[in-house]
Backbone as XML, in Angstrom:
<?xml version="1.0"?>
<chain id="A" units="angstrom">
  <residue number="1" name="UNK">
    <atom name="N" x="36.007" y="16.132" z="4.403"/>
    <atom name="CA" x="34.630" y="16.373" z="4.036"/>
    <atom name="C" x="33.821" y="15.098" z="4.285"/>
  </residue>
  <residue number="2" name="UNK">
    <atom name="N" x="32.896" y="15.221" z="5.070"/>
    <atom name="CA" x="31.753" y="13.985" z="5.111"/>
    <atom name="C" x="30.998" y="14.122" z="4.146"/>
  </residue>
  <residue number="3" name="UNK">
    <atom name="N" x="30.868" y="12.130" z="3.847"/>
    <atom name="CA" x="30.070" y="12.048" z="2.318"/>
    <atom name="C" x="29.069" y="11.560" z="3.019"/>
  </residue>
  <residue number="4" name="UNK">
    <atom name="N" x="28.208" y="12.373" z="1.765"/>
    <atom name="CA" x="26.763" y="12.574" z="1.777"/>
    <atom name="C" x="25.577" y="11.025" z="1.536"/>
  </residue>
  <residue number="5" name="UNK">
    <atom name="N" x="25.320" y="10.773" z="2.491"/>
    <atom name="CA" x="23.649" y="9.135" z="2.690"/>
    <atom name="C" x="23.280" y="9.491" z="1.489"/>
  </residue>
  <residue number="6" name="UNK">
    <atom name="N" x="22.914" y="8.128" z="0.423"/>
    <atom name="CA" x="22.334" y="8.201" z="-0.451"/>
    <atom name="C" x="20.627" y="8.355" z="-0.171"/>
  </residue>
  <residue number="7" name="UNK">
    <atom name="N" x="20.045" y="9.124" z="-0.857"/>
    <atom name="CA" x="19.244" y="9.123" z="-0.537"/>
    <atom name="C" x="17.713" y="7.838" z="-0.744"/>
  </residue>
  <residue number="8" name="UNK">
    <atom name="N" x="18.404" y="7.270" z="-1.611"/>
    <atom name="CA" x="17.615" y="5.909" z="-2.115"/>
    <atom name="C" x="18.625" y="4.636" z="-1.982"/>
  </residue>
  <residue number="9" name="UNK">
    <atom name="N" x="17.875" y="3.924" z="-1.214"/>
    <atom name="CA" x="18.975" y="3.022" z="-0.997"/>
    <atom name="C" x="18.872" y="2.055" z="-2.149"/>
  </residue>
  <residue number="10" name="UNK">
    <atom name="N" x="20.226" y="1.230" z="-2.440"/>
    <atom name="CA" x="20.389" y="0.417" z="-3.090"/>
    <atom name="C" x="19.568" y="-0.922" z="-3.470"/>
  </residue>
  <residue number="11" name="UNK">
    <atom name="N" x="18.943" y="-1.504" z="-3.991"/>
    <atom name="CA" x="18.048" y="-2.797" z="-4.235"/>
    <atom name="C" x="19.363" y="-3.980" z="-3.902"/>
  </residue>
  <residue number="12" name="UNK">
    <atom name="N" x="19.817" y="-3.890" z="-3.056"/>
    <atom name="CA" x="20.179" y="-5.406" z="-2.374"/>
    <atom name="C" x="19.259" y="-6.201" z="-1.283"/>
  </residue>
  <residue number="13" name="UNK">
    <atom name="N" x="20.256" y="-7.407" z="-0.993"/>
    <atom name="CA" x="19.151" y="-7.964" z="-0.524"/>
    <atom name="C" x="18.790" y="-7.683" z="1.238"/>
  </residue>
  <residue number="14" name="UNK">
    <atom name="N" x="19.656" y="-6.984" z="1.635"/>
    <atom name="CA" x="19.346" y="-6.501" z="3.002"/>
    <atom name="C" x="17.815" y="-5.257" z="2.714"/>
  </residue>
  <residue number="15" name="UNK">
    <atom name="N" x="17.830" y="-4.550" z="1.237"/>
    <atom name="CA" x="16.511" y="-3.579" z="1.053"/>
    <atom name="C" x="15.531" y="-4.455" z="0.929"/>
  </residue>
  <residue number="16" name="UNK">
    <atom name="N" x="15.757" y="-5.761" z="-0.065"/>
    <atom name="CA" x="14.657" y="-6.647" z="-0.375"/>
    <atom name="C" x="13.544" y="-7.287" z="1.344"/>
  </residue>
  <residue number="17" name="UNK">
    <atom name="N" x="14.673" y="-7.321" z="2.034"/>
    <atom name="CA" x="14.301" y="-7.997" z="3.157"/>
    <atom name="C" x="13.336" y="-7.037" z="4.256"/>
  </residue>
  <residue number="18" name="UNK">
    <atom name="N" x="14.025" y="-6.014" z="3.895"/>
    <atom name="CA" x="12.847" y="-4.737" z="4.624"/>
    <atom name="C" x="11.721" y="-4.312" z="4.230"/>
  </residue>
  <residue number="19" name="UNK">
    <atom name="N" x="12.025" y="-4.537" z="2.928"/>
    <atom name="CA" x="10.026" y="-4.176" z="2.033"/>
    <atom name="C" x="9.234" y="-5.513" z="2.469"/>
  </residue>
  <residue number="20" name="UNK">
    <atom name="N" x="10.121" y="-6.573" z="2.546"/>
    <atom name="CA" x="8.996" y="-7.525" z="2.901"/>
    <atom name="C" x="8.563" y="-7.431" z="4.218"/>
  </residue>
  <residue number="21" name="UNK">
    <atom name="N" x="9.130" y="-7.185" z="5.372"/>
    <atom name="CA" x="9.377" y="-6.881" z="6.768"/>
    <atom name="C" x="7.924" y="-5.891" z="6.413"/>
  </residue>
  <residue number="22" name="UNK">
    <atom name="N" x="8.054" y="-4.689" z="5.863"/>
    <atom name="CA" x="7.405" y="-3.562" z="5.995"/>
    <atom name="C" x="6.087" y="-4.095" z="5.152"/>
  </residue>
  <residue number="23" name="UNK">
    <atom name="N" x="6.286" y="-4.710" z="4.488"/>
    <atom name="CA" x="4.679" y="-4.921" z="3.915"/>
    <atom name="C" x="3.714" y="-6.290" z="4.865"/>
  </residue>
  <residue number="24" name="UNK">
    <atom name="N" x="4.807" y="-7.086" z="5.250"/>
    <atom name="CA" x="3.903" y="-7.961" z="6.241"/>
    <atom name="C" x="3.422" y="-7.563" z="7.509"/>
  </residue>
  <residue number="25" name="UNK">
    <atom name="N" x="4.701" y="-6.546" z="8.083"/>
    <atom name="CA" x="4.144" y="-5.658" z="9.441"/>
    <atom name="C" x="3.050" y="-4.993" z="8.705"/>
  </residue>
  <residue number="26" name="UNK">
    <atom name="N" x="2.364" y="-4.354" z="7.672"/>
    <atom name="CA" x="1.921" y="-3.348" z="7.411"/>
    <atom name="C" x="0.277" y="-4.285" z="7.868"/>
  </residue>
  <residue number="27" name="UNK">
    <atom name="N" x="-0.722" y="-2.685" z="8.992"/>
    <atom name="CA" x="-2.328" y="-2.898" z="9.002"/>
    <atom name="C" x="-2.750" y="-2.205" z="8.601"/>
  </residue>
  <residue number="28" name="UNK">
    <atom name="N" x="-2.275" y="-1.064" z="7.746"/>
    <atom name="CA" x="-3.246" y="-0.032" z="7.042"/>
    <atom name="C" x="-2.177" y="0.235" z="5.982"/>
  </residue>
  <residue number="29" name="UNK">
    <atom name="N" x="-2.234" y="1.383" z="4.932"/>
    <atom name="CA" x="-1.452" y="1.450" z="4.102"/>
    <atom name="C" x="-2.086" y="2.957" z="3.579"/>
  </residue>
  <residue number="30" name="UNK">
    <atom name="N" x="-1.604" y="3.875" z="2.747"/>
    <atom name="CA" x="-2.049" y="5.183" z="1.694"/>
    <atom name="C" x="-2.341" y="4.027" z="0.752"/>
  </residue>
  <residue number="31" name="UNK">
    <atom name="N" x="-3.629" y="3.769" z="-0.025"/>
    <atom name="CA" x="-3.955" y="3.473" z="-1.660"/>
    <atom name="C" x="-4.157" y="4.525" z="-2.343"/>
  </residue>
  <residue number="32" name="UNK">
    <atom name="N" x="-3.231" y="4.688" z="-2.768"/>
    <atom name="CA" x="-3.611" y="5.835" z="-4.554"/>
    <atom name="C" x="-4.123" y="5.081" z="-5.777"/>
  </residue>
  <residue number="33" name="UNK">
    <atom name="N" x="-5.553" y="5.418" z="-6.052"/>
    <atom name="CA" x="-6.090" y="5.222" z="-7.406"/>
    <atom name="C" x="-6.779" y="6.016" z="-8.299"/>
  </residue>
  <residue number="34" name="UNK">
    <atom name="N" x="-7.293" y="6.223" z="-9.647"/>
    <atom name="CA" x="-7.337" y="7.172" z="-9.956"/>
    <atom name="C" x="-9.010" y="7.327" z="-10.062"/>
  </residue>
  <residue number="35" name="UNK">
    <atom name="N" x="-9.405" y="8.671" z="-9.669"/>
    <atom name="CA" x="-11.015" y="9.112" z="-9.800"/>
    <atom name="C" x="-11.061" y="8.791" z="-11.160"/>
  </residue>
  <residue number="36" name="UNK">
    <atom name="N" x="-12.679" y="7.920" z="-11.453"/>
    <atom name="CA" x="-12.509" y="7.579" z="-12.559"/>
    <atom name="C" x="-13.841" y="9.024" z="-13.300"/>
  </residue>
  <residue number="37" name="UNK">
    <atom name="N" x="-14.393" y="9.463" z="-12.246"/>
    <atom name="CA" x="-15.174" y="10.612" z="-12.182"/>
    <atom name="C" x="-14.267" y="11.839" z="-13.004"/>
  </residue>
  <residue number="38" name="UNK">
    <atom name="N" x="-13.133" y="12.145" z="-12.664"/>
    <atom name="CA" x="-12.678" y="13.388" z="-12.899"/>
    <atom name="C" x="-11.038" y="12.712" z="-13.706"/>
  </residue>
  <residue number="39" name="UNK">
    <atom name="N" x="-10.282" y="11.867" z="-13.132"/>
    <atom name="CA" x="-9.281" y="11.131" z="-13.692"/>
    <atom name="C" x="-8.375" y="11.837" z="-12.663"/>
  </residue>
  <residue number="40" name="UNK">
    <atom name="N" x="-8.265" y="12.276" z="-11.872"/>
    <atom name="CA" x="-7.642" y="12.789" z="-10.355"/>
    <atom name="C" x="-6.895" y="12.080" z="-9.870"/>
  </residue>
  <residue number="41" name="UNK">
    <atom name="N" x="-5.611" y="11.339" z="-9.241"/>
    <atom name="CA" x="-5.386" y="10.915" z="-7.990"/>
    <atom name="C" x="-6.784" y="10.795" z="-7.148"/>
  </residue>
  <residue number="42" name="UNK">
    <atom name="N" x="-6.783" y="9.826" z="-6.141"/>
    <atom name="CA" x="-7.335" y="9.610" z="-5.109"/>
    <atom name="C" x="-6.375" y="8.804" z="-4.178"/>
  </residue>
  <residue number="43" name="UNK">
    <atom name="N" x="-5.996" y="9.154" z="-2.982"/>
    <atom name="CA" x="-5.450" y="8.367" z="-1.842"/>
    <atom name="C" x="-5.963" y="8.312" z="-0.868"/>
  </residue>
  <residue number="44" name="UNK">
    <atom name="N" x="-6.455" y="7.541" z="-0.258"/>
    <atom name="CA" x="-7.158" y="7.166" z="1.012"/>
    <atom name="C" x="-6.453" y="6.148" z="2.025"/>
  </residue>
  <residue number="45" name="UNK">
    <atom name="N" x="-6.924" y="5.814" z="2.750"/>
    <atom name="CA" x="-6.147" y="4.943" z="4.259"/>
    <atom name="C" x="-7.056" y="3.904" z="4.195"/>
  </residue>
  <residue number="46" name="UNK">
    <atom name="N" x="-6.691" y="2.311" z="3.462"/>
    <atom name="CA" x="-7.429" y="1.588" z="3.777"/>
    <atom name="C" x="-6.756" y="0.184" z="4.865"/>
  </residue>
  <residue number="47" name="UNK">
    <atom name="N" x="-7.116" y="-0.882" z="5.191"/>
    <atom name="CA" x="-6.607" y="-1.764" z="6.027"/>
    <atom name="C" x="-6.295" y="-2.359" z="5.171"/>
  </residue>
  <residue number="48" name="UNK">
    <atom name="N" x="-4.814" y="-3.223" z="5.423"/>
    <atom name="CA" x="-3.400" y="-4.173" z="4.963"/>
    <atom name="C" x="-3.459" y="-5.111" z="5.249"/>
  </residue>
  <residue number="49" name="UNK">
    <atom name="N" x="-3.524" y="-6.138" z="4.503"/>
    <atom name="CA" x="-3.086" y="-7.552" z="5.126"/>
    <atom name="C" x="-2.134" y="-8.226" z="4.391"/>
  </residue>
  <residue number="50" name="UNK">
    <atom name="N" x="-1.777" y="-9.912" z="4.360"/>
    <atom name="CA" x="-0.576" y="-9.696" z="3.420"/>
    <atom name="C" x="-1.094" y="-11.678" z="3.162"/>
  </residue>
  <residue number="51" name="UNK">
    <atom name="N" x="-0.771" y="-12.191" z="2.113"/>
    <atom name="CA" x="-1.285" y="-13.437" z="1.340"/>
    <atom name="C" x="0.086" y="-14.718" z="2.047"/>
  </residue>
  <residue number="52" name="UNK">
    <atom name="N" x="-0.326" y="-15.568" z="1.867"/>
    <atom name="CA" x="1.118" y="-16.425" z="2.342"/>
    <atom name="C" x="2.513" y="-16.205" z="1.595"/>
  </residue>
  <residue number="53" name="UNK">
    <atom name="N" x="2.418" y="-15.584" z="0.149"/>
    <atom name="CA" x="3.487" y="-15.544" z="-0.302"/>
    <atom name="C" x="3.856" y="-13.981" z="0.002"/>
  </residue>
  <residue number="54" name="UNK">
    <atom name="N" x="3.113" y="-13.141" z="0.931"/>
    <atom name="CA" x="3.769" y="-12.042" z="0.930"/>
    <atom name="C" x="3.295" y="-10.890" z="0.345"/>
  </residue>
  <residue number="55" name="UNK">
    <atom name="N" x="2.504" y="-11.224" z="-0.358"/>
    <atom name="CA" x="1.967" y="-10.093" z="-1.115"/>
    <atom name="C" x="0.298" y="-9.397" z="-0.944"/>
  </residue>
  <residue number="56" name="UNK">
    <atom name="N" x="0.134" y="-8.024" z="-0.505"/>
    <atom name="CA" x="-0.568" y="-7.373" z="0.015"/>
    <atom name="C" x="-2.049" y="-7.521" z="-0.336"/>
  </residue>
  <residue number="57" name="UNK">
    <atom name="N" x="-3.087" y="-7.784" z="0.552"/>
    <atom name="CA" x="-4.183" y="-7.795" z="0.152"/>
    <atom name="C" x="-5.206" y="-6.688" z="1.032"/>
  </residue>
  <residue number="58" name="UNK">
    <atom name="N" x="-6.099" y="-6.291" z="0.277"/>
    <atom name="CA" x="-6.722" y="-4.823" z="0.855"/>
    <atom name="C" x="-7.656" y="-5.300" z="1.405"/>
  </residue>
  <residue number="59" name="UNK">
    <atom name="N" x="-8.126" y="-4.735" z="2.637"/>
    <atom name="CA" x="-9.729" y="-4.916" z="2.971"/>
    <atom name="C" x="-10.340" y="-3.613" z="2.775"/>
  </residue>
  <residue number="60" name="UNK">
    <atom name="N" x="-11.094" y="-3.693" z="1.996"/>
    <atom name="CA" x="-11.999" y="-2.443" z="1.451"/>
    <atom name="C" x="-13.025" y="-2.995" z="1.496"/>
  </residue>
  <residue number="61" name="UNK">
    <atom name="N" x="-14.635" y="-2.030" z="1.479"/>
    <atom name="CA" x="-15.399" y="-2.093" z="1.576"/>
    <atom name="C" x="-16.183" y="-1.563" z="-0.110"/>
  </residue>
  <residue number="62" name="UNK">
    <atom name="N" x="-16.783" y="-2.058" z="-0.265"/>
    <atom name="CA" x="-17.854" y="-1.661" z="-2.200"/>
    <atom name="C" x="-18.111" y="-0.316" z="-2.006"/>
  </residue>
  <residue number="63" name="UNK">
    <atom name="N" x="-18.825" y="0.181" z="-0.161"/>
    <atom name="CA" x="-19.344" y="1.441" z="-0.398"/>
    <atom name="C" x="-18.594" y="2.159" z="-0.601"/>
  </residue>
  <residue number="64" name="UNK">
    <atom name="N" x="-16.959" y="2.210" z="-0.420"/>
    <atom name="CA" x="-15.683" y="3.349" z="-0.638"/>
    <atom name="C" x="-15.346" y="3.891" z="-2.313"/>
  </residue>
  <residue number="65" name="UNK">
    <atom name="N" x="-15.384" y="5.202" z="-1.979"/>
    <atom name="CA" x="-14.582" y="5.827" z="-3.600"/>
    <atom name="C" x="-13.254" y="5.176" z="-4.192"/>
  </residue>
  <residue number="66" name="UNK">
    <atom name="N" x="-12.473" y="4.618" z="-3.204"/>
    <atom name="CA" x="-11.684" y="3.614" z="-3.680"/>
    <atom name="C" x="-12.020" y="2.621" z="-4.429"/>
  </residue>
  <residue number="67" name="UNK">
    <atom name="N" x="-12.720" y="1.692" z="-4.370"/>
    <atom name="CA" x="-13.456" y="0.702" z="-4.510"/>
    <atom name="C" x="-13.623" y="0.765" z="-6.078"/>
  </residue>
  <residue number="68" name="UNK">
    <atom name="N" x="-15.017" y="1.767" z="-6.211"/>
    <atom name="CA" x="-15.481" y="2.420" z="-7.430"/>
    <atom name="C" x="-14.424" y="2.336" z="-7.979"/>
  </residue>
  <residue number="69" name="UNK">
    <atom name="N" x="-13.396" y="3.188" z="-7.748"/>
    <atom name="CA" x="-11.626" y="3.801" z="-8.983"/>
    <atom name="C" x="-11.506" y="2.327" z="-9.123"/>
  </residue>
  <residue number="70" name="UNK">
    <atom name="N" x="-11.319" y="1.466" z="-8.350"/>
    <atom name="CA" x="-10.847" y="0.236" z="-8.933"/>
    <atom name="C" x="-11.448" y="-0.593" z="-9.792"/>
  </residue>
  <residue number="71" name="UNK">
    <atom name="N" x="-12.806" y="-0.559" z="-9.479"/>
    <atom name="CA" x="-13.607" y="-1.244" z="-10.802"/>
    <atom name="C" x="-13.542" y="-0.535" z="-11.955"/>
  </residue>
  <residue number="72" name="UNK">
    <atom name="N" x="-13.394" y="0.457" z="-12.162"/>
    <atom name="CA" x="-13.151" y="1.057" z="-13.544"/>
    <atom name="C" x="-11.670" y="0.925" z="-13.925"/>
  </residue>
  <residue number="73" name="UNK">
    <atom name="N" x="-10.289" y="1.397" z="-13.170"/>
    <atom name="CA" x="-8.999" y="1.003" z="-13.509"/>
    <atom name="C" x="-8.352" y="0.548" z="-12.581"/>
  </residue>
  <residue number="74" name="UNK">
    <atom name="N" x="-8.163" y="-0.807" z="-12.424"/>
    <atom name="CA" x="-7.065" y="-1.565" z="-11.133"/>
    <atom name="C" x="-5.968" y="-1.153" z="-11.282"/>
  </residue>
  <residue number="75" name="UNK">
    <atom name="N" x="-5.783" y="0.230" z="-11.202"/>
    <atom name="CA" x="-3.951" y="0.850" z="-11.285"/>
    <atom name="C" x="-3.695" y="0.960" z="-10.129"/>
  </residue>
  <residue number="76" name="UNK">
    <atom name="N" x="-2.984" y="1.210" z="-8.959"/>
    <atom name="CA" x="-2.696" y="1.315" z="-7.931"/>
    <atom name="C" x="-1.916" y="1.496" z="-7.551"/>
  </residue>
  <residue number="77" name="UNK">
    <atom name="N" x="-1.540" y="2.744" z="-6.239"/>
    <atom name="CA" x="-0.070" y="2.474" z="-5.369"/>
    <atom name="C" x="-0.440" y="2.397" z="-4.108"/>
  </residue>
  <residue number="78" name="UNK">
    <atom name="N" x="0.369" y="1.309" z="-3.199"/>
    <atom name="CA" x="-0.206" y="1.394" z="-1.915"/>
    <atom name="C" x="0.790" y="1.737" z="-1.383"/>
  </residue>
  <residue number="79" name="UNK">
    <atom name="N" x="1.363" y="2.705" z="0.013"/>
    <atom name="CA" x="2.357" y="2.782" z="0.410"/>
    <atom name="C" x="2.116" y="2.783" z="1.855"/>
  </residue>
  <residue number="80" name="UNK">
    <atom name="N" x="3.357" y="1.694" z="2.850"/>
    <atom name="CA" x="3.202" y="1.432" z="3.740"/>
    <atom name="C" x="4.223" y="1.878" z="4.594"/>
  </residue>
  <residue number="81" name="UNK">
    <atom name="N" x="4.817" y="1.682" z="5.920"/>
    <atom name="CA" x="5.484" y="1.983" z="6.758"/>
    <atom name="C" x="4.734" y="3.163" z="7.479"/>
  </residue>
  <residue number="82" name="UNK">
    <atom name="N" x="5.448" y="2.635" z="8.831"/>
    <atom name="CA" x="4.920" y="3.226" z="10.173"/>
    <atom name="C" x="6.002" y="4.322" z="10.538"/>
  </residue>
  <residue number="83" name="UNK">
    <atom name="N" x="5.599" y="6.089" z="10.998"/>
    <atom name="CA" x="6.304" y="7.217" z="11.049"/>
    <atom name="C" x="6.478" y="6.500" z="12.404"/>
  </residue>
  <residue number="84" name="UNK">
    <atom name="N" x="7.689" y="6.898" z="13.058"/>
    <atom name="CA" x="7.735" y="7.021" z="14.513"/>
    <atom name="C" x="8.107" y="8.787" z="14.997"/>
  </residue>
  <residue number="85" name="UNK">
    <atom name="N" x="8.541" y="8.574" z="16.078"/>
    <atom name="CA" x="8.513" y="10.033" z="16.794"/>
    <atom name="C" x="9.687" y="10.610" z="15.983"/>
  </residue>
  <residue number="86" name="UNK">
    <atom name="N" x="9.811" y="12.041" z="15.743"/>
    <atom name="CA" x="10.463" y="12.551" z="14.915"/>
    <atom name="C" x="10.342" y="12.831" z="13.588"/>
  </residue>
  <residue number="87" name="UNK">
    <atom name="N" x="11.070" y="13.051" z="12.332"/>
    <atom name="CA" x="10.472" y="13.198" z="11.441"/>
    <atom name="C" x="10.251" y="12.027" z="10.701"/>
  </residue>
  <residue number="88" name="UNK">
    <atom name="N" x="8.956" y="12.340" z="10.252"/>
    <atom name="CA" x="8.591" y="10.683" z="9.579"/>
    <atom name="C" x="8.915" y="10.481" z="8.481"/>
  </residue>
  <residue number="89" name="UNK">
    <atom name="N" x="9.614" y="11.574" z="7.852"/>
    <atom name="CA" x="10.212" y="11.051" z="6.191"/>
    <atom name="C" x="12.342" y="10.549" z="6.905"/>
  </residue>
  <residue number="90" name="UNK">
    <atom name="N" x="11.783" y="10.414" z="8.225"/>
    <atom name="CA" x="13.190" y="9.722" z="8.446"/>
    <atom name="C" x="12.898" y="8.030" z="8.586"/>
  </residue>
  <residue number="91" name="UNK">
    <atom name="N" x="11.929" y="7.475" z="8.340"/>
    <atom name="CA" x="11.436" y="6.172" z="8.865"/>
    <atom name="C" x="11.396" y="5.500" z="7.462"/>
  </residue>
  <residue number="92" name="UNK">
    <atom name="N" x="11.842" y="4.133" z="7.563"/>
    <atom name="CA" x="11.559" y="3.532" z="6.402"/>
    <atom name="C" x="9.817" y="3.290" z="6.170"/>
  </residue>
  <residue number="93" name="UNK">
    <atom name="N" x="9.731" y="3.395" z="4.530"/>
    <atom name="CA" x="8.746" y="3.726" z="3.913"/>
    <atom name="C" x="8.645" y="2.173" z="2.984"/>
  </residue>
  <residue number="94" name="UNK">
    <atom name="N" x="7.358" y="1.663" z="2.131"/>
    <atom name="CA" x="7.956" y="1.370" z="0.615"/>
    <atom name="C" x="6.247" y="1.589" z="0.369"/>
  </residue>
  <residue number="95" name="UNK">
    <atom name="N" x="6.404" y="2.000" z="-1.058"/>
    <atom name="CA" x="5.739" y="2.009" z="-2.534"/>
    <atom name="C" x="5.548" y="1.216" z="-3.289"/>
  </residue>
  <residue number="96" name="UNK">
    <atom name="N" x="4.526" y="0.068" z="-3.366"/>
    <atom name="CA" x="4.339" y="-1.149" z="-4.308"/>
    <atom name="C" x="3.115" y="-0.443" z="-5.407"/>
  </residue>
  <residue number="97" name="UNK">
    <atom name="N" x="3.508" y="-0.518" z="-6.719"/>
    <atom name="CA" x="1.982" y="0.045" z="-7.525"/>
    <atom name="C" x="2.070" y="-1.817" z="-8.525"/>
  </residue>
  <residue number="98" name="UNK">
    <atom name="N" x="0.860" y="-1.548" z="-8.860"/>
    <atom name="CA" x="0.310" y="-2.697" z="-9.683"/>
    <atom name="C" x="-0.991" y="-2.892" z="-9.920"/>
  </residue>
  <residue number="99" name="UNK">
    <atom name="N" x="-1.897" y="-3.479" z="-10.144"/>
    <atom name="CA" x="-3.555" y="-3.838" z="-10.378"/>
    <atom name="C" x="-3.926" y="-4.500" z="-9.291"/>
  </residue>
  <residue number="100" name="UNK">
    <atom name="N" x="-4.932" y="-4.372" z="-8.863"/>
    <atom name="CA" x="-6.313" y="-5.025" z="-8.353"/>
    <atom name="C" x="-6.965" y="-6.176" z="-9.127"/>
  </residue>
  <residue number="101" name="UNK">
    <atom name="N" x="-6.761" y="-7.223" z="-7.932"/>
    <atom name="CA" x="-7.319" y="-8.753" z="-8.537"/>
    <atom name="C" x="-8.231" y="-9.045" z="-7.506"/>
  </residue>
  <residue number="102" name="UNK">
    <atom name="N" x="-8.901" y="-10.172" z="-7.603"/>
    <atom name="CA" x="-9.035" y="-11.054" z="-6.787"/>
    <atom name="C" x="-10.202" y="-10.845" z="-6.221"/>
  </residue>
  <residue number="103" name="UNK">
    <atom name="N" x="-11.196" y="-9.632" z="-6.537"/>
    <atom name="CA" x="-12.190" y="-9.309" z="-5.699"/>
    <atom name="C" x="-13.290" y="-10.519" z="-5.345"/>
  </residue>
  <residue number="104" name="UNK">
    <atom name="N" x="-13.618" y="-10.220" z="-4.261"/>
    <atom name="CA" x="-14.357" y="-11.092" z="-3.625"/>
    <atom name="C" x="-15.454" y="-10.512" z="-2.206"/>
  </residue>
  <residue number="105" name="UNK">
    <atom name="N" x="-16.248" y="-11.086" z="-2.405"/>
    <atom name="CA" x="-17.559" y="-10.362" z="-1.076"/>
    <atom name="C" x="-16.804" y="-11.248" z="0.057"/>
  </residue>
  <residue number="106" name="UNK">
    <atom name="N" x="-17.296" y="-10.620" z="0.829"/>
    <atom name="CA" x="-16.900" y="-11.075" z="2.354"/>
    <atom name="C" x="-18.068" y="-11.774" z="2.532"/>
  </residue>
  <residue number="107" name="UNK">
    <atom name="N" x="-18.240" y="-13.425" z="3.320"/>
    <atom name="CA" x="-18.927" y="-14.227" z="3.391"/>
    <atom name="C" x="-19.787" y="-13.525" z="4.469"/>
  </residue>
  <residue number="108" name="UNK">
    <atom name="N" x="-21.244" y="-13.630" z="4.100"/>
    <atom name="CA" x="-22.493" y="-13.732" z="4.777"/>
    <atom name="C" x="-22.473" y="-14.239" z="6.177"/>
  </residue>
  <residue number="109" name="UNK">
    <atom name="N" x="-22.515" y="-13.457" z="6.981"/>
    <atom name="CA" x="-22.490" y="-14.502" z="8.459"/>
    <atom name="C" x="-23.855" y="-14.431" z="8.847"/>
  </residue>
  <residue number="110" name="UNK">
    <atom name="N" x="-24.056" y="-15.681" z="9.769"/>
    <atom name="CA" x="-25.297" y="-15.877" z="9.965"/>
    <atom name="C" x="-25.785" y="-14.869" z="11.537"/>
  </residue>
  <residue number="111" name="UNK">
    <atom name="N" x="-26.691" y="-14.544" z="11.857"/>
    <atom name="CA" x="-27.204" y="-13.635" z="13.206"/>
    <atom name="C" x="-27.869" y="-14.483" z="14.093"/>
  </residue>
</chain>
């Protein structure tokens, strides 16, 4: 009898090394936050970037419904990885949730 792929892989450090892989490759990402209008899920596709130590920073814009959910509750899940050809729940994925910090305007450029 062939045994059965776990379906969640183990937290060693060969997994540790791929979420980081996958969150520094990552230029867009799913953000789930919650409508603070209705208290809903909201997930949208915003752009990924990633801080020197690794850890994900959003470029969003004020005018987005994202945005809004976050000024009322910085709860968050962002989930990244790229589908390739075939089925895409065969491609590595990861799921980071946590709060929203750090906001900041994008500097004024001059014309």
């Amino acid at each position: 009898m062939q045994e059965e792929t776990p379906l969640i892989r183990p937290t060693d450090e060969e997994a540790r090394k791929l979420a980081r892989t996958l969150l520094r490759g990552a230029r867009y990402g799913a953000l789930a936050v919650l409508d603070p209008e209705t208290g809903f899920p909201l997930a949208t596709r915003t752009l990924v970037g990633a801080d020197l130590d690794g850890a994900p920073v959003l470029l969003i814009s004020r005018l987005a419904a994202h945005t809004r959910a976050l000024a009322a509750d910085p709860r968050c899940s962002l989930l990244v990885g790229e589908p390739r050809k075939g089925d895409p729940l065969a491609w590595p994925r990861l799921t980071v949730t946590g709060e929203a910090r750090g906001w900041r305007r994008a500097p004024k450029t001059k014309m």
